[in-house]
N, C-alpha and C positions, 0 to 999 in steps of 0.2 A: 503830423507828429510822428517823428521816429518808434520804432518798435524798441524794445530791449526786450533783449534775451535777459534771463532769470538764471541763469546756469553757464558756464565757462566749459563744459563738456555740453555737446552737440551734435544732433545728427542732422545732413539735409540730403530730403530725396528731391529728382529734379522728374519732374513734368515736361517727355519731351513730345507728347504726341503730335503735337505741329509742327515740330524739326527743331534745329536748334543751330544758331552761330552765337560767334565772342558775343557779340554785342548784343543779344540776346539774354546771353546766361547774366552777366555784369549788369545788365537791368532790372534783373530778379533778384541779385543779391543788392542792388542798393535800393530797389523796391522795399526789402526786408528789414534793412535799415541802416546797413554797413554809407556810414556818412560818404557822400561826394568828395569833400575834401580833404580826406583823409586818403582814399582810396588815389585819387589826384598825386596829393602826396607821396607814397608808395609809388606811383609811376615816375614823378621826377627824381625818383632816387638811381630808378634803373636808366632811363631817356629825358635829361636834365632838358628842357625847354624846348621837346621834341611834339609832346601832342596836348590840346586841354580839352577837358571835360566837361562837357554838359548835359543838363538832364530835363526831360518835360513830361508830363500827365499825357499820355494819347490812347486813344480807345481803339481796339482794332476786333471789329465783328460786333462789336457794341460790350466789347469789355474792355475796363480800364488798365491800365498797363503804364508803367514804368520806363520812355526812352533814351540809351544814355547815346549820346553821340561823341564820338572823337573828332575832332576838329586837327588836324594836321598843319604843325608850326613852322617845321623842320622841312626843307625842301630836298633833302638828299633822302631818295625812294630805291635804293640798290636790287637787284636782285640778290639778297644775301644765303651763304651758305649756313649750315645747320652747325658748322664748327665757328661762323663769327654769330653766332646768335647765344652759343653755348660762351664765349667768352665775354660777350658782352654781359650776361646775365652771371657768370663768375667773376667778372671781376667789379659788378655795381655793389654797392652797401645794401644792400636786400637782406631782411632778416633773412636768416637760413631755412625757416618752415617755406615761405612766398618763394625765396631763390629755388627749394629743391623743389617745389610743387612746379612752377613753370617751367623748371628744363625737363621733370617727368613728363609735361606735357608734348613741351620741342621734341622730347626723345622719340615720343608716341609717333609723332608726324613724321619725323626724321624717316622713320622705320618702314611708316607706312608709304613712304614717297620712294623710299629705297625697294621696297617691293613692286610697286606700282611698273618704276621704272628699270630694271633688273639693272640698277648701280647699285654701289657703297654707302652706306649712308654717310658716310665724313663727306662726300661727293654730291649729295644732292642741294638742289640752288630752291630754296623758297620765292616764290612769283609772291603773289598778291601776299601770301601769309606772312613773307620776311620784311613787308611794310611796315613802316610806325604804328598804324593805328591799329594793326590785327597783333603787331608786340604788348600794344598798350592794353586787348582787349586779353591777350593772356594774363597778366602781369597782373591787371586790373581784376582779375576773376579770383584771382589768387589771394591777393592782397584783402578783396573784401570776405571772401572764407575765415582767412585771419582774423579779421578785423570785428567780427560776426563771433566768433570762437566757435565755429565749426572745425570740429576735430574729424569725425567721417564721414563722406557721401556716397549715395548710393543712386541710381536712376531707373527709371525704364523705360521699355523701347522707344529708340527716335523713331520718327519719321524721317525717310530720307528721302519722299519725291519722284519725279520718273520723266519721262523727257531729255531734253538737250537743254544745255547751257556752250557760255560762249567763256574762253579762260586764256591765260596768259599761252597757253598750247594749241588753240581753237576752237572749234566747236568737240563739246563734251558729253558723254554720254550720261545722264544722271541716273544712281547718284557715280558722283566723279571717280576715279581712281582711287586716287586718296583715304576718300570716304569709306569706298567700298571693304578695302582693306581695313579701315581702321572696323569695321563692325565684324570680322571675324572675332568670332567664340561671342557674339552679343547679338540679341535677340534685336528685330527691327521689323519696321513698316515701311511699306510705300507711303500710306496716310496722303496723297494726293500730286500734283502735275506740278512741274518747275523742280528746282533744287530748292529742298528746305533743310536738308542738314549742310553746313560747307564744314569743311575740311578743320579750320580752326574750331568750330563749335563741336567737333565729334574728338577731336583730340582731346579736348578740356573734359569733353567727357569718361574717356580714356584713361587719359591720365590722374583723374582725380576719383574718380567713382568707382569702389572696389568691385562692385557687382552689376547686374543687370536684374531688376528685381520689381514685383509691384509697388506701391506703399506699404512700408513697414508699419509694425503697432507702434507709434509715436504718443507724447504727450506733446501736443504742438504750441509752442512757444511764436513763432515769427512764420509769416509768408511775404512770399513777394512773389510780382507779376512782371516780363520785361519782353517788350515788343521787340518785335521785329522790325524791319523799315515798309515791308508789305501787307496794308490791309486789303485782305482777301474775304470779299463778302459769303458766309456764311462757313468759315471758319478761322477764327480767330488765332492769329500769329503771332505767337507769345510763349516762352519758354515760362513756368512757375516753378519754386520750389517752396518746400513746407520743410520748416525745422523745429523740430525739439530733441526732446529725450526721451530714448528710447526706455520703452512701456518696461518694468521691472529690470530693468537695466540689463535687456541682455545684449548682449555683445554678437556680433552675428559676422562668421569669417567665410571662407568660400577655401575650405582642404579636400583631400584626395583619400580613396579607402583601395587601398593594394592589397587582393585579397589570390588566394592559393589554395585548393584541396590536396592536404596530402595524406595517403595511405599506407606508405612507407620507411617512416621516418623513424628511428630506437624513442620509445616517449620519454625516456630521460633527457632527450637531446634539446627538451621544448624550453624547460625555464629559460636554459641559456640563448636561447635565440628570440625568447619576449626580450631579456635583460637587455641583450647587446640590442636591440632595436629600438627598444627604449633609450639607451644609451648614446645611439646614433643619431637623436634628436625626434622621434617618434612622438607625437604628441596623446598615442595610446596603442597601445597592441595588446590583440588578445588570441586563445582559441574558442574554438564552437563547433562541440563533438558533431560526427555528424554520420550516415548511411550510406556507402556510395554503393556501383553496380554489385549484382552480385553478391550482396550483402555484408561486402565488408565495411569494418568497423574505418574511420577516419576523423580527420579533423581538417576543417578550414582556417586557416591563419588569415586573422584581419589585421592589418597597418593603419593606420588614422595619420598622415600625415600634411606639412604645412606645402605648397605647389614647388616652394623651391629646394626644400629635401624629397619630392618624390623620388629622381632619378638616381639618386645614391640608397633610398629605403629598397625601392626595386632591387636594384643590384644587390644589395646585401641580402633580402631577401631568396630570391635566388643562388645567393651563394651558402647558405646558413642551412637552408633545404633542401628535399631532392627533387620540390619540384621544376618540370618540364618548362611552366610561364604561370604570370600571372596574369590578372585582369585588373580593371580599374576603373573607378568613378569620379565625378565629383558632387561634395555635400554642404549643407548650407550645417554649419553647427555656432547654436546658440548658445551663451554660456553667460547663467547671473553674472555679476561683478562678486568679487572675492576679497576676501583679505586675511592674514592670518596675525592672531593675539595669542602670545602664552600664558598659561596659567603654573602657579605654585602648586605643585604636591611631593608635600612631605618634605625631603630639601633635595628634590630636585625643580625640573622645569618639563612640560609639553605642552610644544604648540596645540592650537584649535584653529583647525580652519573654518571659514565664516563665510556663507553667501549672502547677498542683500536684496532684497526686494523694492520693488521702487520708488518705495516713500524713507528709502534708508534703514528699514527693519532687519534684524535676523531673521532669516529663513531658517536656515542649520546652524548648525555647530559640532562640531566632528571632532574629537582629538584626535591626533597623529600615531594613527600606528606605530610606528617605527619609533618615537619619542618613548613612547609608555611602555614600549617591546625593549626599550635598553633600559630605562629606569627598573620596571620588575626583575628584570634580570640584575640587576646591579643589588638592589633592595631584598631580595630574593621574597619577591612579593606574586600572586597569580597575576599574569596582563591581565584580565579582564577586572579585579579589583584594582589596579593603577586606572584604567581607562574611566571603569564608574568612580572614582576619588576625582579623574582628571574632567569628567563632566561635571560633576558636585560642584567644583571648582570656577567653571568659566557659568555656571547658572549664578554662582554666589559673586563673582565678577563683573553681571549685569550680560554675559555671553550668551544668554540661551534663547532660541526661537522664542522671537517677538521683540525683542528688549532692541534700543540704541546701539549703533557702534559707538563706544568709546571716541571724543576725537583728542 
């Protein structure tokens, strides 16, 4: 009997300790419960009468597991390149979440076959991976995420195996080129002999799984188990993943902290250089006075930024102060879900900002500074009696820690 999910917002971590390929992950998420035919469907849309799918119960290590097999219809097997792969997949009827998930995916590989090989990536030719059935086993990976309503995932370390393999190049050193590139900046294992991660299994992981991460605090809604085609006695070849929702709904993203001692700087010159950095898209900046040699007084400027404004927050950074360099991290920052509701006081208006806990309760409830800081001023009232009217307000609105959102 199919699982259902209970929720349209979704997280799924993947279990890749045994390694991981397409046809692997694709039997974990139709394990889970993402229909066969459906998922089917979604591939005829991309490869019309190219590959069909099937699915069987097999145990491998003496656990049960989920196998989906692609059967190949279509006898045209090209070596294809990563710009006819990008056009085939732009120009099929693919909803646009599945169409951009699986060319993130081709992009991943593209990239990583482009380094491997010190070519272009418009110029690199997919062997085994620009197949029907390893197309089918992106597509199809994609499609059942969809179909699932998994909206993030996350994994931790594959196994990637050790030894030689034999490949469209010849014999290969495991894990493969490919591979090995694709787990730069991601945490991995040998976990055992042969190739157990290939190349399509580690791009999907790639390109779909924002982080490299243990199991998160989940509420788990659906699992699934998806074999591999080798049972390997005493351990079991099988990719799993576990979904729900995330434990008081936090949100969990992977930013950068751009950080700078300066000892030199006029201290007037600092609002303006929080502001404009804030400004610049900064997802927080602060100071934090501090001791340096010699006793003098200083402060450290912290950035909180998203990975693809770091290179512009640096540089401003740098330009804004007189420091020499900065330095740099990366942080795992979690964050309730939010929302914001205004309340009436007096005859104006201040938002209240709202976090939720994960049975959909208030946590907080905030009013907005800046809201009750113009109303006072307008009313010629103290802010802090706007702010206490404008809490009054969203308690008697049903807004205060404990209470329902409003829907």
């Amino acid at each position: 009997m199919p699982q259902t999910a209970g929720s349209a917002d979704l997280h799924a971590w993947l279990d890749l300790g045994a390694g991981v390929a397409g046809d692997m992950l694709l039997g974990a998420l139709v394990d889970a419960g993402a229909p066969l035919d459906d998922v089917q469907g979604v591939i005829d849309t991309a490869l019309p009468g190219a590959v069909r799918l099937t699915s069987s119960t097999v145990r491998r290590a003496g656990l049960r597991a989920t196998k989906v097999e692609v059967e190949v219809l279509a006898g045209d097997q090209p070596h294809r390149r990563w710009s006819d792969i990008r056009h085939l997949l732009e120009r099929s009827g693919l909803a646009d979440r599945v169409r951009d998930s699986a060319l993130a995916v081709f992009a991943c590989l593209a990239d990583a076959e482009a380094r491997a090989h010190g070519i272009p990536a418009e110029e690199v030719h997919f062997h085994e991976v620009g197949a029907w059935d390893s197309i089918a086993d992106v597509v199809g990976s994609c499609a059942a995420l969809d179909l699932l309503g998994i909206t993030s995932v996350t994994a931790g370390p594959p196994a990637l195996g050790s030894g030689t393999t034999r490949s469209a190049h010849g014999e290969m050193p495991v894990p493969v080129p490919a591979v090995l590139e694709l787990s730069r900046g991601w945490d991995v294992v040998s976990g055992g002999s042969g190739e157990l991660a290939t190349p399509t299994g580690m791009a999907l992981v790639r390109g779909l799984a924002s982080e490299c991460r243990p199991l998160p605090p989940l509420r788990v809604q659906l699992t699934g188990v998806g074999a591999g085609t080798r049972d390997t006695p005493g351990r079991a070849n099988v990719v799993r993943v576990v979904v729900g929702t995330p434990a008081d709904r936090l949100t969990g993203e992977r930013l950068w902290v751009i950080e700078a001692n300066v000892d030199d700087l006029d201290p007037r010159v600092w609002p303006d250089v929080l502001a404009r950095l804030m400004a610049a898209g900064a997802a927080d900046a602060w100071l934090t006075p501090i001791l340096m040699k010699k006793g003098r007084p200083a402060h450290t400027v912290s950035v909180l930024s998203a990975p693809s404004l770091a290179p512009s927050l640096r540089d401003l950074l740098l330009t804004l102060t007189t420091t020499f360099g900065v330095r740099e991290y990366a942080v795992n920052r979690l964050a309730l879900e939010r929302d914001w509701r205004s309340v009436t006081v007096r005859d104006g208006s201040v938002r209240v900002k709202l976090s939720l806990d994960g049975n959909g309760l208030i946590r907080h409830a905030t009013p907005e500074l800046e809201d009750a800081a113009g109303l006072a001023e307008r009313l010629g009232l103290p802010l802090r009696q706007v702010l206490d009217e404008a809490g009054a307000a969203a308690q008697a609105k049903g807004l205060g820690p404990g209470g329902s959102l409003p829907r």
